[in-house]
PyMOL commands that place a pseudoatom at each C-alpha (Angstrom):
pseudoatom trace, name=CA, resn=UNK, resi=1, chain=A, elem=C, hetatm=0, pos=[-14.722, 12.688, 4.376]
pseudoatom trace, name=CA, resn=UNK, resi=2, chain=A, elem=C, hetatm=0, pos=[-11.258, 12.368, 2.818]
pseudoatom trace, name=CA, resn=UNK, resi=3, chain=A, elem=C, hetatm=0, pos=[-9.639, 9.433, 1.033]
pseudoatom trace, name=CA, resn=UNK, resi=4, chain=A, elem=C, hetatm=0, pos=[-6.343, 8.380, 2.341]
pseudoatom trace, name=CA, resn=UNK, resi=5, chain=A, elem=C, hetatm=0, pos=[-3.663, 6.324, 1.531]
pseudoatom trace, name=CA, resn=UNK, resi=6, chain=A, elem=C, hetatm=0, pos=[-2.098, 3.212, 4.102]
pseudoatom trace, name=CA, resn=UNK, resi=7, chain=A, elem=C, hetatm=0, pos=[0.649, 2.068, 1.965]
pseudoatom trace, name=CA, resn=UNK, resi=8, chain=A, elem=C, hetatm=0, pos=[2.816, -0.616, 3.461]
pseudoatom trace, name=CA, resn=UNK, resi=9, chain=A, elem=C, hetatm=0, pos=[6.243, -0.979, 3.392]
pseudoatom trace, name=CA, resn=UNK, resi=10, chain=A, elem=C, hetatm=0, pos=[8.454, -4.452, 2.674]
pseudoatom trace, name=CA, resn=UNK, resi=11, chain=A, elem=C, hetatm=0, pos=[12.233, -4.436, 2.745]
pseudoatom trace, name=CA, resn=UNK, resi=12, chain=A, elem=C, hetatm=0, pos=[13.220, -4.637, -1.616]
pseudoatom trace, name=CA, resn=UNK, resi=13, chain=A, elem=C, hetatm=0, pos=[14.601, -8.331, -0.638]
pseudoatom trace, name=CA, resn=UNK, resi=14, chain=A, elem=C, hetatm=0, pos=[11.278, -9.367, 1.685]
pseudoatom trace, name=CA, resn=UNK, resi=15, chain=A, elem=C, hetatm=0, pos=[9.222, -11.967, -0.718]
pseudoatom trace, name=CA, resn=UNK, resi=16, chain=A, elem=C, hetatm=0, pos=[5.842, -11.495, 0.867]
pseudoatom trace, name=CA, resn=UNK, resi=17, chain=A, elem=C, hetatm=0, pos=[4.798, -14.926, 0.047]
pseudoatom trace, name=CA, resn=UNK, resi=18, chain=A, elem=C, hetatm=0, pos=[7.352, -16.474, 2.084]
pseudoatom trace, name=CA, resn=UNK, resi=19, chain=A, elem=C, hetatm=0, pos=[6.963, -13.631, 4.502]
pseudoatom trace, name=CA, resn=UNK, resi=20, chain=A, elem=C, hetatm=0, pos=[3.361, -13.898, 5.051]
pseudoatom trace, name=CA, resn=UNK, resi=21, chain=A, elem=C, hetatm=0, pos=[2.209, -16.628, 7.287]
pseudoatom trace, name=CA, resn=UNK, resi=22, chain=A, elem=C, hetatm=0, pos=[-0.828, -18.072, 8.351]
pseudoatom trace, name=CA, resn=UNK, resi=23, chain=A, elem=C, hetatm=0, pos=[-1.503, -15.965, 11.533]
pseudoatom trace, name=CA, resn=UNK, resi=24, chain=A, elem=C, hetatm=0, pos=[-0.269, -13.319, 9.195]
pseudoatom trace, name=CA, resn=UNK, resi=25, chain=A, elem=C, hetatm=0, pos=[-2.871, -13.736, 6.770]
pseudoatom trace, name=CA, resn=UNK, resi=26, chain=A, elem=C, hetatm=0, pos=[-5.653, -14.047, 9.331]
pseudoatom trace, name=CA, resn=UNK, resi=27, chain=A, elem=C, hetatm=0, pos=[-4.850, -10.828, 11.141]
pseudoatom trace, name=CA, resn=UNK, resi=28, chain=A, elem=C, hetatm=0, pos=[-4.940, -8.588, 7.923]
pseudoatom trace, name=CA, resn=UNK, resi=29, chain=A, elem=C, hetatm=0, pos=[-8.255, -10.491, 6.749]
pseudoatom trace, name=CA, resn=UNK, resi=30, chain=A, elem=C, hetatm=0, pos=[-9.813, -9.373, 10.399]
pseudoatom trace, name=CA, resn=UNK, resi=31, chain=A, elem=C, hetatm=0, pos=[-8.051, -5.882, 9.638]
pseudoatom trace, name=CA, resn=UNK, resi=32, chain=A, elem=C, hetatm=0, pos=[-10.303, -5.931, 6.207]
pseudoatom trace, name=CA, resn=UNK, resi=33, chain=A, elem=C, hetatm=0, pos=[-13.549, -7.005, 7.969]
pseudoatom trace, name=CA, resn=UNK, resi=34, chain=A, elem=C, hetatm=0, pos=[-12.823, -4.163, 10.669]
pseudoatom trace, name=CA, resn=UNK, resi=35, chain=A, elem=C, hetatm=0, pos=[-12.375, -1.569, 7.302]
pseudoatom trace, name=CA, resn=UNK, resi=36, chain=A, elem=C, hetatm=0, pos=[-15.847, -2.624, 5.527]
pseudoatom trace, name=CA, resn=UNK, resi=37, chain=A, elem=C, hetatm=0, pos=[-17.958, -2.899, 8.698]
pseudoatom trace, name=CA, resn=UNK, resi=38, chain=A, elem=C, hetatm=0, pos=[-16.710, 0.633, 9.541]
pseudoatom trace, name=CA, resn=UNK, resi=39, chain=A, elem=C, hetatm=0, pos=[-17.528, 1.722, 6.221]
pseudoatom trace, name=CA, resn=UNK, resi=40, chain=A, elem=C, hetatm=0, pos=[-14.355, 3.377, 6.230]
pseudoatom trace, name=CA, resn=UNK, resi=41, chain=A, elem=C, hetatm=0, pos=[-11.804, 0.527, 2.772]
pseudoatom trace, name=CA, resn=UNK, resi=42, chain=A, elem=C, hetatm=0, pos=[-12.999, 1.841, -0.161]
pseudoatom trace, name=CA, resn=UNK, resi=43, chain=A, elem=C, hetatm=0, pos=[-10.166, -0.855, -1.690]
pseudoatom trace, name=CA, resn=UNK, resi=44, chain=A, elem=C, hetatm=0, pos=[-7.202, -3.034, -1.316]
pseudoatom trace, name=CA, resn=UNK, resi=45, chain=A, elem=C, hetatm=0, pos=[-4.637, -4.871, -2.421]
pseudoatom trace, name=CA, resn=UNK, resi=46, chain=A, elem=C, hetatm=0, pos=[-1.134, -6.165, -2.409]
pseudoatom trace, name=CA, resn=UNK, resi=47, chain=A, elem=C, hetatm=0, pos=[1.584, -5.713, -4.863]
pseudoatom trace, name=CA, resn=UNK, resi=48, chain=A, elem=C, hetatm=0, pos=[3.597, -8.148, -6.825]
pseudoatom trace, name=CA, resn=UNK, resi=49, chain=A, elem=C, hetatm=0, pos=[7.597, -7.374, -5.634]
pseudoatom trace, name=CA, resn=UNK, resi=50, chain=A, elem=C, hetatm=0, pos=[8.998, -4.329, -6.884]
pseudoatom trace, name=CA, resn=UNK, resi=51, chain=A, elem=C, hetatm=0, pos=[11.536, -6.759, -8.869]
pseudoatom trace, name=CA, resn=UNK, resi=52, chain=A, elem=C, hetatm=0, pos=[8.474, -7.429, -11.388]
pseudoatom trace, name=CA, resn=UNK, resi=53, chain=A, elem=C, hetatm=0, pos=[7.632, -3.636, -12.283]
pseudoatom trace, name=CA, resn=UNK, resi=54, chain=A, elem=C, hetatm=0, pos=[8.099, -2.457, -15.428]
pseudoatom trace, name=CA, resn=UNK, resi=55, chain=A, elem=C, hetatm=0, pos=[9.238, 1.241, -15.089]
pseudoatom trace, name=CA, resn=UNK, resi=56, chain=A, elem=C, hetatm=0, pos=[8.102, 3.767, -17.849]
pseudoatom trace, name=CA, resn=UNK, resi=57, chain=A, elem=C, hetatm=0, pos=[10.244, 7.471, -19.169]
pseudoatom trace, name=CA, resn=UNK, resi=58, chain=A, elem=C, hetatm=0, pos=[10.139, 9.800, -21.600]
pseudoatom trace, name=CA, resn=UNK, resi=59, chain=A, elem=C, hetatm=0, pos=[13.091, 10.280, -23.696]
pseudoatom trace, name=CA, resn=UNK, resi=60, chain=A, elem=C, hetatm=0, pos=[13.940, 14.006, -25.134]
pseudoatom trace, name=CA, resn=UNK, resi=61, chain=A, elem=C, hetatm=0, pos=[13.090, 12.051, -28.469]
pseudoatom trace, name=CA, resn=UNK, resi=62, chain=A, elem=C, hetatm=0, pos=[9.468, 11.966, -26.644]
pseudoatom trace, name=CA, resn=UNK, resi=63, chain=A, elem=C, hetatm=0, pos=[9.339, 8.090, -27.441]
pseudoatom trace, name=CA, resn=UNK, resi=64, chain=A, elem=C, hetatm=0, pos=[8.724, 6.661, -24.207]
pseudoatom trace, name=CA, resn=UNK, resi=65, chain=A, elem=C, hetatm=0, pos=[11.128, 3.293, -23.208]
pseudoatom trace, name=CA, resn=UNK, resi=66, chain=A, elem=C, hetatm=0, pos=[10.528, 0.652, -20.574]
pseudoatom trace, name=CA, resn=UNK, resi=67, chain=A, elem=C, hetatm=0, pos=[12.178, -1.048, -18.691]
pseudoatom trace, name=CA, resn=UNK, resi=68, chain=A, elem=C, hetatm=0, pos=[12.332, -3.790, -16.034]
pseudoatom trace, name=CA, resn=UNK, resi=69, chain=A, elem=C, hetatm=0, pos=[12.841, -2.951, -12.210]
pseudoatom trace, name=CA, resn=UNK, resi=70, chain=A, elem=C, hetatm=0, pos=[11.481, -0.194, -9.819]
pseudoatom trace, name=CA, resn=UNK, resi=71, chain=A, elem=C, hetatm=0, pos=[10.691, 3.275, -11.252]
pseudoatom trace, name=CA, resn=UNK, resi=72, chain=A, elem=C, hetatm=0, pos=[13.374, 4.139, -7.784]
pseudoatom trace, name=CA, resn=UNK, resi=73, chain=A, elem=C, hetatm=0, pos=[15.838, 2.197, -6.109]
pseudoatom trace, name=CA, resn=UNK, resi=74, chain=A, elem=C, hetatm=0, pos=[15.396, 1.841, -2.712]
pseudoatom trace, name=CA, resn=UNK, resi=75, chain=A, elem=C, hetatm=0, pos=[16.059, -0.349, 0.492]
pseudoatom trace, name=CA, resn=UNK, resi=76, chain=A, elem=C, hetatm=0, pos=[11.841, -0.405, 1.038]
pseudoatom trace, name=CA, resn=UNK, resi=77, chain=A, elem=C, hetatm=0, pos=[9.219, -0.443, -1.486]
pseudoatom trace, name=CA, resn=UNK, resi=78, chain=A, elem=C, hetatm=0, pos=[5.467, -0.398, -1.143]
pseudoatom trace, name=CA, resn=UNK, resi=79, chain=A, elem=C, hetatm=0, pos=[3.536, -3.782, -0.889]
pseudoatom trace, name=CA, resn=UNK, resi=80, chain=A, elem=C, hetatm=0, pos=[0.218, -3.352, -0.509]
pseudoatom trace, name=CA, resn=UNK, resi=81, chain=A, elem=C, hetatm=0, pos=[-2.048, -0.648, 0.413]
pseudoatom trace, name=CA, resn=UNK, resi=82, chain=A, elem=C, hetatm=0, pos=[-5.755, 0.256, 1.602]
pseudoatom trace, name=CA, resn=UNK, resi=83, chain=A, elem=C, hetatm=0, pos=[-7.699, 3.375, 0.020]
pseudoatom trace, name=CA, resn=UNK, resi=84, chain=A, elem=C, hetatm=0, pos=[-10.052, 4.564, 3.159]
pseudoatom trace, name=CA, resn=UNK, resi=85, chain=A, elem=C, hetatm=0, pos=[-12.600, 7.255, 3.233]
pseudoatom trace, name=CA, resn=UNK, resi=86, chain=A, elem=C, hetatm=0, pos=[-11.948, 8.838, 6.981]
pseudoatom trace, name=CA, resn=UNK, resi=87, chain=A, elem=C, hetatm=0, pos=[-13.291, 11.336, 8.617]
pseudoatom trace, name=CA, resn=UNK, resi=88, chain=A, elem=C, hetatm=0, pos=[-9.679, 13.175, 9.311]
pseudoatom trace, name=CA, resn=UNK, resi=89, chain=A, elem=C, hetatm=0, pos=[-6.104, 12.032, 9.886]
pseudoatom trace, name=CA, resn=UNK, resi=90, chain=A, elem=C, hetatm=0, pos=[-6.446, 11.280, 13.584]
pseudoatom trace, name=CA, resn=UNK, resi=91, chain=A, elem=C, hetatm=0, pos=[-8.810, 8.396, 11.871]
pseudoatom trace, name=CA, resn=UNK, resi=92, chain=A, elem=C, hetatm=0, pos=[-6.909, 7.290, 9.386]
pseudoatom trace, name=CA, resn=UNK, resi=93, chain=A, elem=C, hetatm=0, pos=[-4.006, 7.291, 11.510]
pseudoatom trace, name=CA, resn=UNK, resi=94, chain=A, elem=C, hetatm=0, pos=[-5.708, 4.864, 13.985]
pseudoatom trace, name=CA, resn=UNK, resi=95, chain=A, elem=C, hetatm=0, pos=[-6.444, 2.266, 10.969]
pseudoatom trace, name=CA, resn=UNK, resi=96, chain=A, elem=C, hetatm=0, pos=[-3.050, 2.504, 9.838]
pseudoatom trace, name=CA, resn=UNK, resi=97, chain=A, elem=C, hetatm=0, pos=[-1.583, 1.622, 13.694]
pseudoatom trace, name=CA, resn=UNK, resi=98, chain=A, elem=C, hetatm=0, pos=[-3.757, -1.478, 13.070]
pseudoatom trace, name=CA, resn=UNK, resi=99, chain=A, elem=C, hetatm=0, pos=[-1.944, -2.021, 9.885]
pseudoatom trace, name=CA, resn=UNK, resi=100, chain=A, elem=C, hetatm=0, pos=[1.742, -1.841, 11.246]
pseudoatom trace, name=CA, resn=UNK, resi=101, chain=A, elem=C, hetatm=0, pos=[0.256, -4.416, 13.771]
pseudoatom trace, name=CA, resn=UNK, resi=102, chain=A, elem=C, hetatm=0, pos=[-1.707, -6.733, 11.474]
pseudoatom trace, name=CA, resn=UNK, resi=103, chain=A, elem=C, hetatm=0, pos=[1.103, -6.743, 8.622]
pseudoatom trace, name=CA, resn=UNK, resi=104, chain=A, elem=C, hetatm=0, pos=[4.024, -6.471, 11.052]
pseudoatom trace, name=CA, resn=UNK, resi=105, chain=A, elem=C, hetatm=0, pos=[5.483, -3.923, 8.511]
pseudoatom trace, name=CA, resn=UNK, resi=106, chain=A, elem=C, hetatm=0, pos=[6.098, 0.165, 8.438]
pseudoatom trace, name=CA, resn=UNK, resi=107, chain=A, elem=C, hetatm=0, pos=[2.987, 1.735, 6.716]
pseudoatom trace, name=CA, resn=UNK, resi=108, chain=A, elem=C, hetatm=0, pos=[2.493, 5.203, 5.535]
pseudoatom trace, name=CA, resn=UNK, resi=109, chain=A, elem=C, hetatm=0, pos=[-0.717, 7.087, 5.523]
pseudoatom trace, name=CA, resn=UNK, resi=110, chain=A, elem=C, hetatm=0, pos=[-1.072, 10.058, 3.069]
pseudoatom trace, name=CA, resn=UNK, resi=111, chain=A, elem=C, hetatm=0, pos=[-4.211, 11.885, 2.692]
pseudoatom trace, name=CA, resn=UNK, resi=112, chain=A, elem=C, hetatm=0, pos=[-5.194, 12.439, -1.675]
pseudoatom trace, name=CA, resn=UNK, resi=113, chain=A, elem=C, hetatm=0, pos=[-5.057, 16.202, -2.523]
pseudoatom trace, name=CA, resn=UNK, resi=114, chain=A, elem=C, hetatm=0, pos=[-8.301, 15.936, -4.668]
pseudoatom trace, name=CA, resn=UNK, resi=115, chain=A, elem=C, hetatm=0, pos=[-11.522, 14.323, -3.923]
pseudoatom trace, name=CA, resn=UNK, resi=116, chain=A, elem=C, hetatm=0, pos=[-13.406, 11.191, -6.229]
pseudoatom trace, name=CA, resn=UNK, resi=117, chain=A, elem=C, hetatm=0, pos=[-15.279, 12.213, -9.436]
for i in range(1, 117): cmd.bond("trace and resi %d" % i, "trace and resi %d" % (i + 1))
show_as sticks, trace
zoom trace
């Protein structure tokens, strides 16, 4: 089994609170139940807007500064994701189509290059 990564995707100006609706909301909460009865969500969760990150660099001085915004600045930023344990991509592929439908957002599924300790 691998782990992968179903990140979705907001627009940077989307507030996911406003966003999010009831129907919404009910449709990703099936999409959970779904995961865990498969045995397949190992964990999720959603992500405050990229607005409220705090983004973190080394200087040359090697003291490290932060700051407040997105690490990048770009028209999408990731807004939630589930970690799954499939069997291959063709799996995790088919959870993440139920994603794009149950969040009505782009999602992205990456597999992890190294397996759990």
């Amino acid at each position: 089994m691998t782990l992968y990564l179903v990140a979705i995707h907001h627009a940077d100006d989307d507030d996911p609170a406003v966003q999010e609706d009831e129907a919404m909301g009910h449709a990703i909460d099936l999409l959970n139940e779904e995961m865990s009865a498969a045995g397949v969500r190992v964990f999720a969760g959603g992500l405050e807007s990229a607005g409220q990150a705090k983004s973190l660099r080394a200087g040359p001085d090697g003291k490290v500064a932060v700051t407040d915004g997105p690490y990048l600045h770009a028209a999408e930023h990731v807004g939630g994701f589930w970690l799954l344990e499939a069997a291959n991509l063709d799996e995790a592929l088919a959870w993440g189509k139920k994603a794009v439908i149950a969040c009505r957002a782009p999602v992205e599924v990456r597999a992890f290059l190294a397996g759990r300790d």
